[in-house]
C-alpha positions, 0 to 999 in steps of 0.5 A: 935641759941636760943630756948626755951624748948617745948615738944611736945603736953604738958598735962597741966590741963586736956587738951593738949597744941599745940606747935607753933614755930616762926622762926626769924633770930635774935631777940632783946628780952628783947627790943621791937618794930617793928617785934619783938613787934608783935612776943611778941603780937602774942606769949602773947595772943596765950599763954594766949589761952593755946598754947605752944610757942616757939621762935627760932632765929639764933643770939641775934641782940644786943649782935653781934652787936661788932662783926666785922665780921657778916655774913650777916642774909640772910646767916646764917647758919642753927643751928642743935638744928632747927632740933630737935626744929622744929620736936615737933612744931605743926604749924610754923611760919617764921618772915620775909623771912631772915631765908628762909634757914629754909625753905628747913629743915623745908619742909623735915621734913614734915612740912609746915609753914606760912610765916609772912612777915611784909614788901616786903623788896626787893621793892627799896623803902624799902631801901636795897642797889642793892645787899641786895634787889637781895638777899632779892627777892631770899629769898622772892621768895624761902620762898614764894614758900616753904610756905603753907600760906603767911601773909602780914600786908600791903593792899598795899603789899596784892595785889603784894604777890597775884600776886606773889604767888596767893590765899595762901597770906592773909591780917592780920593787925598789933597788938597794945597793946590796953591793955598797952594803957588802963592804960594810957588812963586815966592819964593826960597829965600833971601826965604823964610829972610829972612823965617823968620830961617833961616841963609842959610849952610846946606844945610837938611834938612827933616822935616814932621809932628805929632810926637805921632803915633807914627810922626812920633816915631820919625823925629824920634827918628831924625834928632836922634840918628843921621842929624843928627849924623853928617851934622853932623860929615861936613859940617863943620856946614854942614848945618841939619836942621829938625823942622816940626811940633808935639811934637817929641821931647825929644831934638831940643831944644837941639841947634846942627844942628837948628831946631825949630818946633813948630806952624807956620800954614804949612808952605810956607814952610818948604819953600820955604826948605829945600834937600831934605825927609826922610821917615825912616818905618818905620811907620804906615798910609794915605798920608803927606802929608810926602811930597807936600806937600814934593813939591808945591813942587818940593823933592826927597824921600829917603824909605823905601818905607814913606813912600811907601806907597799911591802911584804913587810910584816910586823915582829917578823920583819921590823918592831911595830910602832904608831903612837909616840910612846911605842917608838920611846918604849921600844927603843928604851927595850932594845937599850935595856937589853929586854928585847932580842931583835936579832932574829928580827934584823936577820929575817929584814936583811933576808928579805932585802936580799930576796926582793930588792937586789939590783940584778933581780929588780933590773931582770924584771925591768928589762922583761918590761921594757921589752915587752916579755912581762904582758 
């Protein structure tokens, strides 16, 4: 298990600092991205407000990842230093129901702890095999009980926790890093390429995500065999598609109309330097951050309802609808040909960034939580 030393209440300047804790079930620091984008969100402005934070995780994602024989997350066992670790941690935090075994010390050592669920990832549409979704529902359930407060980033989630678990669940939008993205807002699209060594002669179709993750996948899978070839022969290729992210599919590899990056420190500039973003999901459960973080730099979104899923996100106002494959080849070849003015588009998705997922208004309320102000 991984920690980082804390004392309990630390006098700094005059005035004493709170201890939080997040507990996860693996980490992939130094990377970023997903949950773990929002523990680093979170955790930065929490410390820049004067709390003391602490990250406990049962094993580094990235270093087991050559082990052949893993016990499974939801398994994991319960490391000795948790004990000590949890005993100075003024609030407690669990990322996801994985490490629900921490549940069970962290009550009998008198605490109470929020439960962070970014996804409901016993729902079939998630993606677990049977086995996997049967053990995640006994930990969400076991988690979800033993929790004082349970917090979801999904609306569409929102109502199935309430009815599981009643009034103690609260809404909390996804964090995006409108601070990184202010320095890119003014670079053009043009210095961004320059400086990624991207073709200035083409219309640039972006798909952000970790590829390892099932539904990432099957929508790189989906790009490199039918949306970015088509679009490529009814473009006259002039049209660059690019897989932002690590672990892309095998099939993307090695193809003229697609650039792929693996994992990249920043995705800004990447979206700074494209032309519009695609999000070809189908599956998969909680919120999607490639849907805001391409909206949070201006940069229009042709998206399914699933990409979108849990938001207030409304077709043709915020993004370009898009289900079948044909849609997602229609629409972009619209944008290319200059048929379709998105501006207005990229504008009200930038709006809409900035009013729901800041960092400052998603900690105000996450901290109205954690002290028992939001009933």
């Amino acid at each position: 298990m991984g920690t980082l030393n804390v004392k309990n209440h630390r006098r700094v300047t005059g005035f004493i600092m709170t201890n939080v804790c997040f507990v996860m079930a693996y980490t992939i620091y130094p990377r970023r991205g997903g949950l773990h984008e929002q523990v680093y969100l979170i955790s930065r402005e929490l410390r820049r407000r004067g709390y003391n934070v602490c990250i406990l995780y049962y094993r580094h994602g990235l270093l087991s990842n050559g082990q052949l024989v893993r016990i499974p997350l939801y398994f994991s066992g319960i490391h000795p230093n948790l004990y000590s670790s949890i005993g100075k941690c003024d609030y407690v935090v669990m990322e996801t129901a994985w490490p629900w075994l921490a549940a069970v010390p962290i009550r009998l050592l008198g605490k109470g702890f929020i439960l962070h669920l970014h996804a409901i990832e016993s729902l079939p549409d998630f993606g677990l095999p049977m086995h996997r979704r049967l053990m995640m529902k006994f930990a969400e359930e076991v988690a979800g009980r033993l929790a004082s407060r349970i917090i979801t980033v999904s609306l569409t989630e929102y109502s199935m926790l309430r009815a599981r678990f009643g009034s103690k669940v609260t809404y909390i939008p996804l964090a995006i890093d409108l601070e990184e993205r202010e320095r890119y807002m003014g670079m053009s699209k043009e210095d961004a390429r320059r400086v990624l060594n991207l073709p200035s002669d083409k219309f640039i179709v972006t798909f952000i995500g970790g590829m390892g993750y099932g539904a990432n996948r099957e929508a790189a899978r989906i790009i490199a065999t039918q949306i970015a070839p088509k679009v490529h022969e009814l473009s006259n290729g002039k049209v660059l598609f690019l897989l932002v992210g690590p672990d892309p599919p095998p099939e993307s590899i090695g193809l003229s109309y697609i650039k792929i990056t693996g994992y990249v420190k920043s995705i800004a500039p990447y979206i700074a330097a494209s032309d519009a973003c695609i999000a070809p999901i189908y599956h998969g459960g909680g919120v999607k951050m490639k849907t805001l973080d391409c909206m949070s730099l201006k940069k229009v979104v042709i998206a399914t309802r699933k990409a979108v899923e849990g938001t207030l996100l409304k077709p043709w106002i915020h993004y370009i609808p898009a289900e079948k494959l044909g849609d997602f080849i229609n629409q972009i070849l619209e944008i290319f040909n200059g048929k379709l003015n998105y501006e207005q588009i990229a504008n009200n998705g930038l709006y809409y960034v900035k009013k729901y997922n800041s960092i400052s208004n998603v900690v105000n309320t996450f901290l109205r939580v954690m002290t028992n102000e939001i009933q």
